[in-house]
Each structure stands twice: as C-alpha cells, then as structure tokens.
C-alpha positions in Angstrom: 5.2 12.0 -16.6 8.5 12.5 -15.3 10.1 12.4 -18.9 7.2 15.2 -20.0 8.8 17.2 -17.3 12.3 17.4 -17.6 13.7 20.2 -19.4 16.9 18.4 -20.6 14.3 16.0 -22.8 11.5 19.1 -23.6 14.9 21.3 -25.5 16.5 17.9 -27.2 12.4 16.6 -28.5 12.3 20.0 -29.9 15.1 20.1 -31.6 14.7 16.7 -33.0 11.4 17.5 -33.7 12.6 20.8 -35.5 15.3 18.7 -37.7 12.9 15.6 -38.8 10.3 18.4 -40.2 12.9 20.0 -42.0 14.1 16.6 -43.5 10.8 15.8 -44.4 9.9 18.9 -46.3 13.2 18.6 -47.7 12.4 15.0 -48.8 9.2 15.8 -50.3 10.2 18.5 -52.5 13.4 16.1 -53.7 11.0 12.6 -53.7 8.7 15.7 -56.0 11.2 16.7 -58.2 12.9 12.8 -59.2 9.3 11.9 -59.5 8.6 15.1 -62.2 11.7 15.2 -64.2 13.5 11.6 -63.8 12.5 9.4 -66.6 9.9 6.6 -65.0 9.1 3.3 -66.1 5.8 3.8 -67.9 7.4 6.1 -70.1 10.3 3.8 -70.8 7.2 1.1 -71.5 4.9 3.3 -73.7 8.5 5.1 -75.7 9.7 0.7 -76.3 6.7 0.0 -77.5 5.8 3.1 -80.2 10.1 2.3 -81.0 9.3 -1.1 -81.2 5.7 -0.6 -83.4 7.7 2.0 -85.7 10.4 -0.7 -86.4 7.8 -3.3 -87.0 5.9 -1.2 -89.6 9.5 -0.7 -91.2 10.3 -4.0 -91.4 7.3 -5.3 -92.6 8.2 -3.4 -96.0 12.1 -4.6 -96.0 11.1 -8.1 -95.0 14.1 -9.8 -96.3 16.6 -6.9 -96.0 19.7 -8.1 -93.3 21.6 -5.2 -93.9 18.7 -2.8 -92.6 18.4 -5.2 -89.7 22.0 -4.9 -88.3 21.9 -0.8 -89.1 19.5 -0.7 -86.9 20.3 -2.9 -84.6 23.4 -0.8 -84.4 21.7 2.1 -83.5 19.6 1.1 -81.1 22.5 -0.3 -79.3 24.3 2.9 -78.6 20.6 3.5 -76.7 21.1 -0.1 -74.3 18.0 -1.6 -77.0 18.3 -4.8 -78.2 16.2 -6.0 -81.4 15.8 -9.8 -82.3 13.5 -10.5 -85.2 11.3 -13.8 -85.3 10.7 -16.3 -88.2 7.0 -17.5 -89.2 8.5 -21.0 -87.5 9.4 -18.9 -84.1 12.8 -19.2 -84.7 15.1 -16.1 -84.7 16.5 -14.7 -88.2 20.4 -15.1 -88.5 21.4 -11.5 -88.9 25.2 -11.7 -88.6 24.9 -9.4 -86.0 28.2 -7.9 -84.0 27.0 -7.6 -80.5 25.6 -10.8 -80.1 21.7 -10.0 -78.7 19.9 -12.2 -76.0 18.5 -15.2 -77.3 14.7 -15.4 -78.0 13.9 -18.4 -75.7 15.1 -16.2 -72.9 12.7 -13.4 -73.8 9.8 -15.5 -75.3 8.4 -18.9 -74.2 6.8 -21.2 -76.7 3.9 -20.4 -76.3 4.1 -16.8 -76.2 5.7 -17.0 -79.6 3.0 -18.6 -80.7 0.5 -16.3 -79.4 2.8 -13.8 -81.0 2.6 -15.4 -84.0 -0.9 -15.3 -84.1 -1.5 -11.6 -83.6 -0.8 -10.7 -79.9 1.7 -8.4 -78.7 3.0 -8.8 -75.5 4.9 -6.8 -72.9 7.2 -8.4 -70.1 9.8 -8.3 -68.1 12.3 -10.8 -67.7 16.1 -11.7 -66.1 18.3 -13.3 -68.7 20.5 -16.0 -67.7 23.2 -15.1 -70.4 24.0 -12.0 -68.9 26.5 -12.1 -66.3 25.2 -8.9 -64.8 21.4 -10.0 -63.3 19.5 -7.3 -64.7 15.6 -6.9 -64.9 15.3 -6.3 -69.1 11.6 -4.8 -70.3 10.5 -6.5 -73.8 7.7 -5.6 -76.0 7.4 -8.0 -78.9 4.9 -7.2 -81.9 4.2 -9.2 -85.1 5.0 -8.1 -88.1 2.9 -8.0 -91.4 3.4 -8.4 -94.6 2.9 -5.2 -97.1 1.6 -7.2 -99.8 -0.2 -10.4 -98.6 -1.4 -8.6 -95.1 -0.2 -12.0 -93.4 2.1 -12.4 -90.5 5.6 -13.2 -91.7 7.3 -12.9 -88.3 7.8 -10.4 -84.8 10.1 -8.0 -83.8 11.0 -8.0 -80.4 13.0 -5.4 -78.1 14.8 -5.2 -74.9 16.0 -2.6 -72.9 17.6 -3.0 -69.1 15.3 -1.2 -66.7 17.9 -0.3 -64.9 18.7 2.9 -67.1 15.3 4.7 -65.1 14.2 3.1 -61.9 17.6 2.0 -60.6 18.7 5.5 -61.0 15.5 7.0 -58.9 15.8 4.2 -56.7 19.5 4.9 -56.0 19.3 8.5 -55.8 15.5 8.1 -52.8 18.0 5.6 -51.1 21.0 7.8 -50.8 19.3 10.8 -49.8 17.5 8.7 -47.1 20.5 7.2 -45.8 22.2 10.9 -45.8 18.8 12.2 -43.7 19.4 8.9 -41.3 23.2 10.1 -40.9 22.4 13.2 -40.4 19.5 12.8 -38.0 22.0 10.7 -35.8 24.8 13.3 -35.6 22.1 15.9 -34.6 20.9 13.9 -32.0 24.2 13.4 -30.5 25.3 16.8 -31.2 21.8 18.2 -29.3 21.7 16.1 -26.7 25.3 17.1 -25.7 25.1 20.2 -25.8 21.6 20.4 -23.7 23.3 18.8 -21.2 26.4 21.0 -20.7 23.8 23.8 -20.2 21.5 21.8 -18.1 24.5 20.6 -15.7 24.4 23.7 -13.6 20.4 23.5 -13.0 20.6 19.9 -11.7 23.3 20.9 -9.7 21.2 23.6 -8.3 17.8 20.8 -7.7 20.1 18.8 -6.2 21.7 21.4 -3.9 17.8 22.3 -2.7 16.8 18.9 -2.3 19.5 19.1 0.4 18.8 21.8 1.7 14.9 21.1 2.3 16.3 18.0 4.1 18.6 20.4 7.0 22.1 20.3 5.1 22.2 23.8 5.0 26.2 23.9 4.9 25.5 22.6 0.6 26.8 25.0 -1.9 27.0 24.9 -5.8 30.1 25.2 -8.0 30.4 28.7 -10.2 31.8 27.1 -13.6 31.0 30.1 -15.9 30.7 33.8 -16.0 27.1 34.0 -17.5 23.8 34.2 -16.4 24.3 30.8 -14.8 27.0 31.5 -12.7 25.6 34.5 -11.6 22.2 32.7 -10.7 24.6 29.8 -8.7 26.8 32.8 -7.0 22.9 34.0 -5.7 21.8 30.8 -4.8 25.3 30.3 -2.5 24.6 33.4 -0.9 20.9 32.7 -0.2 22.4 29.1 1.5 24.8 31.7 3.4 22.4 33.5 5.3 19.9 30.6 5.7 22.1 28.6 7.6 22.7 31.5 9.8 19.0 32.2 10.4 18.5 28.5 10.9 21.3 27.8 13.6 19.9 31.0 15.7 16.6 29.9 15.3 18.3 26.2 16.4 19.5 27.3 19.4 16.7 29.7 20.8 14.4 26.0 20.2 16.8 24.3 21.7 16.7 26.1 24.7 12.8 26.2 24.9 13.0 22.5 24.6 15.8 21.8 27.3 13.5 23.4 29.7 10.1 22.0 28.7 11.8 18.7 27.5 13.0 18.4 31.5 9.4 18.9 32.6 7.9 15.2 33.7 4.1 16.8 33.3 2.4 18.3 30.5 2.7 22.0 29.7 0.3 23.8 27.0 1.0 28.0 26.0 -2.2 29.3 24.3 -2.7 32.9 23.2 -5.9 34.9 23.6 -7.8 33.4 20.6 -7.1 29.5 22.4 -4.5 28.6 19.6 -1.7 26.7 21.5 1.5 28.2 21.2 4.2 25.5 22.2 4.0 22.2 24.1 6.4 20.0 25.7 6.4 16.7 24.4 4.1 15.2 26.9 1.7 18.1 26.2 2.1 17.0 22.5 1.0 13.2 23.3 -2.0 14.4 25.0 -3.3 16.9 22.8 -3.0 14.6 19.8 -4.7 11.5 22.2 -7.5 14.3 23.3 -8.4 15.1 19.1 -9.1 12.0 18.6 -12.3 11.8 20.8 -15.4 12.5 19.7 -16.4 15.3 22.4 -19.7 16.9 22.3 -20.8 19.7 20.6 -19.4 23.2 22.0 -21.8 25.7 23.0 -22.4 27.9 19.7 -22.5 31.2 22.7 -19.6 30.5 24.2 -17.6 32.6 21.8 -15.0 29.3 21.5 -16.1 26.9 18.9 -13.5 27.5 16.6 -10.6 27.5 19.8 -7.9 25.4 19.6 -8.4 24.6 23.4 -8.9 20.7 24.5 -12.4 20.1 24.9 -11.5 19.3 28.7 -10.2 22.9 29.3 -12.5 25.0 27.8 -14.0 26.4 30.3 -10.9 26.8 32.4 -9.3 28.5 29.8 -12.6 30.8 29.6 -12.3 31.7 33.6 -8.6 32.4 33.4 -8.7 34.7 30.5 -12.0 36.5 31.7 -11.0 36.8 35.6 -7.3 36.7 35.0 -6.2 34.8 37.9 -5.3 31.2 38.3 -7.0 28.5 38.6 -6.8 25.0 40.2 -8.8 21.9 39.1 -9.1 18.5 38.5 -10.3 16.3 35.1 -11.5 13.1 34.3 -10.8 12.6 30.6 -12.1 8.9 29.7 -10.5 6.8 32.5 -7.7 9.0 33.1 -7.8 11.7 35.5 -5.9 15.0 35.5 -4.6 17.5 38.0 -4.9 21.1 36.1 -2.9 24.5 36.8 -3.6 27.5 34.5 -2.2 30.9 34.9 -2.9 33.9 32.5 0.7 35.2 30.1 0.9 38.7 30.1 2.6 41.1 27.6 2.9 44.2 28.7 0.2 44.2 31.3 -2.0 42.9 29.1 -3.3 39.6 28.7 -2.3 37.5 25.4 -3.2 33.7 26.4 -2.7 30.7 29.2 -0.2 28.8 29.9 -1.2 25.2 31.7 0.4 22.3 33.3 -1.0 18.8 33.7 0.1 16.6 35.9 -1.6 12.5 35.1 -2.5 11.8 38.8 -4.7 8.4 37.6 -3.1 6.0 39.2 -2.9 7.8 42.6 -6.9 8.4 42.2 -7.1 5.0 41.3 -5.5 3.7 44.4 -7.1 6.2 46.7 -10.2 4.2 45.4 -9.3 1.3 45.6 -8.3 2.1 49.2 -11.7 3.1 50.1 -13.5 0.6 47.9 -11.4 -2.2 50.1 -11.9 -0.4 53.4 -15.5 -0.2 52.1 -16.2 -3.5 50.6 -14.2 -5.4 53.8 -16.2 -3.5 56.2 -20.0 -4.7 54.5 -18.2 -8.2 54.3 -17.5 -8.3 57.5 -20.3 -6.3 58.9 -23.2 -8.3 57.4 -22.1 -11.9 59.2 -21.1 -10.1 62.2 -24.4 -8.6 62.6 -26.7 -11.9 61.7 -24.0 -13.8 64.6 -24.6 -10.9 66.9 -28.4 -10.9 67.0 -29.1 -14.6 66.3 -26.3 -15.1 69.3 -28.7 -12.4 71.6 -31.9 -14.5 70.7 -30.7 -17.8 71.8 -29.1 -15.8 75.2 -32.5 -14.5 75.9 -34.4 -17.5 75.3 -36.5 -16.0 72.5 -36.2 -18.7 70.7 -38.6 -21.5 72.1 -38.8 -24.8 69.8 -35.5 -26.6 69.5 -36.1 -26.8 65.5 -35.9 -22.5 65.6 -32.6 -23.1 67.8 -30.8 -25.4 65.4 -32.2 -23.2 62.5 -30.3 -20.2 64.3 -27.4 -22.1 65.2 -27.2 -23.4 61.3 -27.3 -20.0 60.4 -24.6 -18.4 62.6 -22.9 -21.9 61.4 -23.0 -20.6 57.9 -22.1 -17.0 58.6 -18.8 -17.8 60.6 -18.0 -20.0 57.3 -18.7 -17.0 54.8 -16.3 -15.2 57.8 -13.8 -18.2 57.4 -13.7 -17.6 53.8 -13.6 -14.2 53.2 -10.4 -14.0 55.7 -9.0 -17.3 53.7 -9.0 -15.3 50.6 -8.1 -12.4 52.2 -4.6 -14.0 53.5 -4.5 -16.3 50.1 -4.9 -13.1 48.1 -2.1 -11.5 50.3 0.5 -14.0 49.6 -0.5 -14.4 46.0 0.2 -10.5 46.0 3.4 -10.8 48.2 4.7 -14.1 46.0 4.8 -16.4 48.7 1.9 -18.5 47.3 2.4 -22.4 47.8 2.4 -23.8 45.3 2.0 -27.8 44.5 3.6 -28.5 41.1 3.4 -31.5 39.1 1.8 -33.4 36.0 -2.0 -32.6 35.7 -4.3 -34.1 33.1 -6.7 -31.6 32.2 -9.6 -34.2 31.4 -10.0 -35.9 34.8 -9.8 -32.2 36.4 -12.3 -31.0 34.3 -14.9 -34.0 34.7 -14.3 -33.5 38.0 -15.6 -29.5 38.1 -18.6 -30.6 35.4 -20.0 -33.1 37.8 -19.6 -30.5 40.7 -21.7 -28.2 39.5 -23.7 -30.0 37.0 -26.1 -30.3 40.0 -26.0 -26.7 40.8 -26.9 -25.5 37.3 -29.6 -27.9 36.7 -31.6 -26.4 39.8 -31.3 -23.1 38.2 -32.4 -24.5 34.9 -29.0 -23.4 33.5 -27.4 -25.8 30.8 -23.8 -26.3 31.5 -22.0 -27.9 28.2 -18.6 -29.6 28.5 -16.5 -29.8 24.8 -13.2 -32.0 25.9 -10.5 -32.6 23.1 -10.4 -36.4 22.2 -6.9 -36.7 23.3 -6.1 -35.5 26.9 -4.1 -32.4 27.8 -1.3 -33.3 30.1 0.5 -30.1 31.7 4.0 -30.8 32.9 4.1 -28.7 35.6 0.7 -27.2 37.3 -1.2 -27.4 40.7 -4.2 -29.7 40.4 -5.8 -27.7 43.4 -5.2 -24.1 42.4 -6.7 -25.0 39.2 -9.6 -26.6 40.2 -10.2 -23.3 42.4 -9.6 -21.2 39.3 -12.4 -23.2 37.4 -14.5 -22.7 40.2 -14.8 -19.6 40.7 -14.9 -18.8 37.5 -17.9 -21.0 37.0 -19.7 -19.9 40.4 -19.3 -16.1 38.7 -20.8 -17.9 35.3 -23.6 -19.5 37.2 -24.7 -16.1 39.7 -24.7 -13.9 36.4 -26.7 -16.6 34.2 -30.2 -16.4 33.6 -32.2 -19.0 33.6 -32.9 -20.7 30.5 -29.1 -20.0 29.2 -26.4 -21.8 28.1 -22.4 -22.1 29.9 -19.7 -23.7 27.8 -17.0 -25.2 29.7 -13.9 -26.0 27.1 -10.3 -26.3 26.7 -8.0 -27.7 23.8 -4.2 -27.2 22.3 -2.8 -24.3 20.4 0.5 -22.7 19.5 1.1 -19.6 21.8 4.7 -17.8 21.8 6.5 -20.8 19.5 5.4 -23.3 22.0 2.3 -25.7 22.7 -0.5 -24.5 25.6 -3.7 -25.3 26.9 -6.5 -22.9 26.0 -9.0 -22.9 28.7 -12.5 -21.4 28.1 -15.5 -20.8 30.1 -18.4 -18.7 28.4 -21.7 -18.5 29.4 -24.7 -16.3 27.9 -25.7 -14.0 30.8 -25.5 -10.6 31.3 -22.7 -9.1 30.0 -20.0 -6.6 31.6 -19.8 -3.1 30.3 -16.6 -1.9 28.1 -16.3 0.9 30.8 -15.4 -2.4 33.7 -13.5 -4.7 31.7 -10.1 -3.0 32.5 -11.2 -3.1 36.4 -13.0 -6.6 36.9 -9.9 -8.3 38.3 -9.4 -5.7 41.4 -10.4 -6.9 44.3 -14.1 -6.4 45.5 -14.4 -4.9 41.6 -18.6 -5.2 40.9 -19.0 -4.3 37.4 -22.8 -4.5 38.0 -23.4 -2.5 41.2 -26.7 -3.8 41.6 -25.4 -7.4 42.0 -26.0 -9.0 45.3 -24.2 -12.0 46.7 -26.8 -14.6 47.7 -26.1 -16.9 50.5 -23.3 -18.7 48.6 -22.2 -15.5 47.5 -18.6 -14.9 46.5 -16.2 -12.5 48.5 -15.5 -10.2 45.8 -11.7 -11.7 45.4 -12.6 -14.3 42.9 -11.2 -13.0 39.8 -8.1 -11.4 41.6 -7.1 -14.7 43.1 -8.0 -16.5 39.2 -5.6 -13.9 37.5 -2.9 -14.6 40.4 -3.1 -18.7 40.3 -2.9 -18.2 36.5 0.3 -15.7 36.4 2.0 -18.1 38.8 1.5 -20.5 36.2 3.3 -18.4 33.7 0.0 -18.4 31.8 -2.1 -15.3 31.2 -6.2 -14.9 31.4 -8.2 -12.5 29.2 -12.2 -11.9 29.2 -14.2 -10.7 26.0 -18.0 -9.1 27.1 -21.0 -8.3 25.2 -23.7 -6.9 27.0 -26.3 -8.3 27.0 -24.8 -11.4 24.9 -23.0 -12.8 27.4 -18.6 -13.2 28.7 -15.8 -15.6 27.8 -13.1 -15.9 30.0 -9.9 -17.7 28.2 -7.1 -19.2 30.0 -3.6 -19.9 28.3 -1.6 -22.1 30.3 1.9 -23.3 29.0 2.3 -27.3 28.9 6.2 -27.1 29.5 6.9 -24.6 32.3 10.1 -23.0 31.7 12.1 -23.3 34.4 
C-alpha cells in the first residue's frame, strides 16, 4: 500500500510502463516483418528438395556422365549446396570433385541408404564431424531411376548449412532483444533520476509538516529553484512564519491559565450556558474522566439537559445556578467519595453564559467524622449494655429480690460474665491503642505453624460441632517453621478470625482452616487461609471491615460470647507487625476467605 501511494514510484511505473509498450509494439511489428520476408526453414526444406528431385530426374538420364556431375556440383556450390551421388552398392561415386563434399556415412547411416536404395526418400538434419565449424547441415536424399530399365541405379543426396536462414533470424530477434534490454535499463536509470530531483523538494516539504504537526514550529524548507517549486516552498516558509507566532501567543495566554488553575489543590470546572465544560484544572480533568466512566441513571428526558456535558452529580446544581443565578453551596457523595461543591454563575456582559465550580474531596475528613461518632457510638452500646445488666442484677441482690441461692449465684454468674465482656473490651481497647501507637509487645521467635494450628482446630472443633458447623483442617505434609513470629499474637489472630467464621456460619456449612508455602516478593512465605461458607460481606464493606467497631451486616448481633467489634482491626495490626499483609475475598451469599501472607525470614 505504501509503494501504490508514493508519487516518486506512480511517475517512474508509468514511464516504464510507457517504454516496455512501445518496445513491444516495436518488437511485434519487427518479430512480423523477419517472420514475412526472411527466408525460413520450410522453405529452405521444400526449395532442397524440388532442387534436389530436379537433379535426380537429370541424372537419371546422364547416369554415367562425371563431367555433368562436377558442373553441377560447381554450381550448386557457389549457393553453400553440396551434392554426393550414391552407387547401387551404397557407396559414393568418385567424381574427381574440387571441393571435396562431406562424406556419405556422415549424412546417411546404413541403413538409411538402404532404405534409400529401396525407394524412400528421406529428409534430415545432421552435424558433420569433418567440418571444423559445427554447423547444423539439412539433407534430402532421393533415389534415382533409370530412364530405360525404370530400376534404381543409385541416390542423389544434398546438403545445405541451415545456418544461411534461421541463424540469421535468430541473430537478428536476439540482437534486437538485447538492444530493448539495454535500452529498457538506461530508461529506468535515466527515469528514476530524474523523478527524484523533482520529487526532492516535496519530501522535503512532508518532512517539514511532519515536524511541524509534532510542535517544531521553528522548521523551514530550502528554496533550490525559481519555479513553481520554489515558489510553493517560499509559501510554505511563510505559512511556518506566522504559525509559530500564533502558536507562541496562544502558548503563553495557556500558560497563564494553567499557572493559576495548575496552583489550585481542588478541582475547578468552567461550563457555558449549554453545560459544555469550558476549561479544567488538572484535578478537574481526573475527576471528570473517573465520573464518565460510571454508569449513572437515566437523565430526566424534561429536564431540558440530556445532552449536557455536566457530571451527572451536578446537574441539578448546575440547573439552580443558571436559573436563579446565585451561588450555591452543597455537598456529594459520588460512590464512596464525598465532595464539598461551590458553583457560581460567569457573566459576560451582565448576562449569564455558564458556571464555574470548585470541588474540594473532603472523604477522608467525612470519613473520620464517622468514624469518630461510630467509636463514640459503638464504645458507648459496649459499655452501656454490661453496665446496665451489672447495675440492675447488682439492685436485685441489694434488695433481696432474689430469694433462692441458685437465682443469686445465677445473678452473680452473670454480672461475673459481664465485667469479663467489660475486661475485654477495655483489653482490646488498650491492645488496639498500642498496636495503633507501635508500641505493641511483641514476643519473637521460631514458630511451627503445625503445632499452632492443631492447637486452634482442637479449640474450636468443640465449638463448631454444637453448631453443626464442619470445621476442615488441610496441613502441608511438611511443617512450616517461621523464623521470627509471636506464637501468641498468632494464635489470637486465628482466633478471631475463626470466632468471626463461626458467628457468620450457618448451620449445616463448611470452614476451611489452611495454610502452605508460596513465593511472595522473591522470597518464601506462609499463606494462611480461613474460609468458611456463610453469609457473605457486600462489595460496598469490603474496603471498611477492618475499622474498628466496622459491622458490615448491621443486623448482626453479638451473642453472649460476642466479639467487641475490634477483631479484624487488631488481626490486620498483629499481621503488619509481622511484616506480612491480610486480604479478604467475599461473595454474598457464597461465603469469605481471609488469606494471610506471613514472611518465613523476617528482614531485619
């Protein structure tokens, strides 16, 4: 495709093309003209043979007579014909002749003399070996008959080198072939040369707009020659001339409306009145190409915006500001991020032509505000709920409501178990703190994983069997010894990730408890798993289920071994102090896999 196109080959193929058909016509007519008037070998053929039949009728009435023999022979000499006459015994007739002809046995075989003899007349062509020049001869021998007794009395054969009529058209096809070759060649060159001494200046031109397209706008072509080129190269200079101009102001108005927005840590968006955006910063860029790549909802077909190129989220803000020309002050939530929005009307002339709106990403301080209240929250109902059962089973046994002494030790069991759910919440409270603050004690040395792990199976292999749960260990037939671990932390990671398993398991389900080797970061770790086949958590929560007092199901109730809600929080902190990293894949309604990587050599 790129040969068809370039005009360098399109002039030179027609030009070629334009010589080879006029060689060929000119070949046909000449190949026409040797084939019409040059002699050819069929005629050479049929005029031997009538010679050579005329000669034989002669000599069959001066059978004896030498003398007309050698006139002849003399004659047909001067033509390049030679003339040997034949015996009755195949033999040929001594003639005393001058030029000494080729011999018989090199025209004829035996054989064919005999045949001759008997009646046949042949036609052949042969190579003698007693000329020095190797020459194709033609021979046509006929027999020759007596006048009187109408018997064969011997043949007359004659010879003639072919040479005298092919050779010549030959030589004449191949020299005019080898003078169209030649000549073919030097117009090639000569084409081809001269296309590209006038193509020279386009290519320079290409190549000067290829550069150009890609901002050198400072590239200028040569003027070689007075003509049309030059004057089309002296245009396309000027044209580079005033576009460099145009581009450099143009440069330096953008880059001053990109210094300013560029400076700008939040997002700003210019749309004019039909809600087709104008300019962006480049944080106003990032979110408007995040923003068209979720699937909103349809628009309203009434709303007179469907075809706006206004976010989805702003819409209607950008509808209020327009309409009511004032500003306005709001507040997103765009997926799981949340946005802080300020839109003001631009005005031209009094008149309103579009918005202009800043975004400021205020997630993370929303975020924290909630977490803030979820803790406050969540530590106040932890607290509340064993406070409450220790206040009023603590007023019954004051007032003497209780009577039996089985209902007082079945209250004092039960404020017992509450100030122990107290004792543990304020454990992992403080444990979570200096997990947080990095001031976790820590009690490293070499763990085998195996022993650990029986150790957790048997612990709640009870548990799970009174909830008709099936807990299934898979252990690696060679142990997994990690250099440098706490035996305790990770026990208290496994269980709490197993008493999250077992609360969230139906009955009648599966929990796998695994680990083996694998290659993580060019080194060798421990891949711990624990999946069971329970409820599942929701995309929407898998980001949030390691906060602290996080439900992902928020109709979940602790029961009276409940958890405190820091479970997963303290799991991820045991496992980063490890140098080791947990991740959790969820199905809903499938079930969750939580998978532990824990480095077997701790780097120091």
């Amino acid at each position: 495709m790129f040969i068809a196109k370039n005009i360098v080959v399109k002039l030179w193929m027609t030009i070629i093309a334009l010589v080879a058909v006029v060689l060929i016509i000119l070949g046909l007519f000449l190949f026409r003209y040797i084939d019409s008037n040059f002699p050819k070998l069929d005629d050479q053929s049929n005029d031997l043979e009538r010679l050579t039949f005329k000669i034989a009728a002669e000599a069959a009435l001066k059978e004896r007579d030498n003398d007309y023999i050698r006139a002849m022979n003399d004659l047909l000499g001067a033509q390049s014909i030679g003339m040997i006459v034949m015996e009755t015994n195949g033999t040929e007739r001594n003639t005393d002749l001058k030029s000494k002809p080729v011999p018989l046995n090199e025209v004829l075989s035996q054989e064919e003399r005999s045949r001759l003899l008997r009646g046949e007349v042949f036609e052949k062509r042969f190579t003698p070996l007693s000329v020095h020049e190797k020459t194709d001869f033609l021979a046509v021998a006929v027999p020759v008959t007596s006048a009187k007794t109408a018997e064969i009395v011997g043949a007359v054969v004659m010879y003639q080198p072919m040479k005298a009529s092919d050779n010549l058209q030959l030589f004449v096809k191949r020299l005019f072939a080898f003078v169209s070759f030649m000549g073919f060649l030097l117009t090639t060159f000569f084409a081809f040369f001269l296309i590209t001494r006038l193509t020279r200046p386009l290519k320079q031109l290409k190549r000067a707009a290829n550069l150009i397209t890609q901002g050198e706008y400072a590239t200028r072509v040569p003027v070689v020659s007075g003509d049309e080129l030059g004057d089309l190269a002296q245009t396309f200079n000027l044209m580079g001339e005033q576009l460099e101009a145009n581009i450099n102001e143009l440069n330096q108005e953008k880059n001053n409306l990109s210094g300013v927005l560029g400076s700008m840590s939040d997002a700003v968006m210019a749309f004019d009145a039909a809600g087709k955006v104008i300019f962006t910063n480049p944080r106003g860029q990032r979110i408007l190409e995040e923003w068209s790549e979720i699937q909103w909802t349809e628009p309203d077909p009434d709303s007179g915006h469907a075809d706006s190129h206004v976010p989805e989220p702003l819409q209607n803000l950008f509808v209020e500001v327009v309409e009511e020309i004032r500003p306005v002050y709001s507040k997103i939530h765009v997926q799981q991020g949340v946005w802080s929005i300020v839109m003001a009307p631009l005005y031209t002339l009094k008149q309103i032509r579009g918005a202009v709106a800043v975004l400021r990403d205020v997630t993370e301080e929303h975020r924290l505000e909630k977490l803030r209240k979820d803790f406050v929250a969540n530590v106040s109902h932890e607290l509340r709920t064993p406070l409450s059962m220790l206040q009023g089973y603590s007023e019954a046994l004051l007032d003497d409501i209780v009577t039996t002494e089985e209902d007082r030790r079945d209250l004092a069991q039960v404020i017992h178990d509450e100030s122990l759910r107290m004792g543990r919440l304020v454990k992992d409270l403080l444990d979570l703190a200096r997990m947080e603050a990095g001031h976790m004690e820590m009690n490293m040395g070499e763990v085998q994983l195996s022993p650990l792990f029986k150790r957790v199976y048997r612990k709640f292999l009870t548990l799970t069997r009174d909830r008709d749960i099936q807990l299934e260990a898979e252990f690696p037939s060679e142990d997994v010894v990690l250099e440098q671990a706490d035996q305790d932390r990770l026990e208290q990671v496994l269980t709490n990730l197993l008493d999250n398993a077992i609360r969230h398991t139906p009955a009648g389900k599966k929990i796998y408890l695994r680990y083996q080797t694998m290659s993580h970061l060019d080194s060798s770790a421990a891949l711990i798993e624990i999946e069971d086949e329970g409820r599942g958590i929701p995309p929407d929560d898998l980001p949030y289920i390691f906060e602290r007092f996080y439900k992902a199901d928020k109709a979940r109730t602790r029961g009276a071994t409940g958890g405190t809600g820091l479970g997963l929080a303290i799991v991820k902190n045991i496992v980063e102090a490890h140098q080791g990293s947990v991740n959790v894949r969820s199905e809903v309604g499938q079930g969750t896999t939580f998978s532990i990587i824990l480095p077997i050599r701790r780097e120091a």
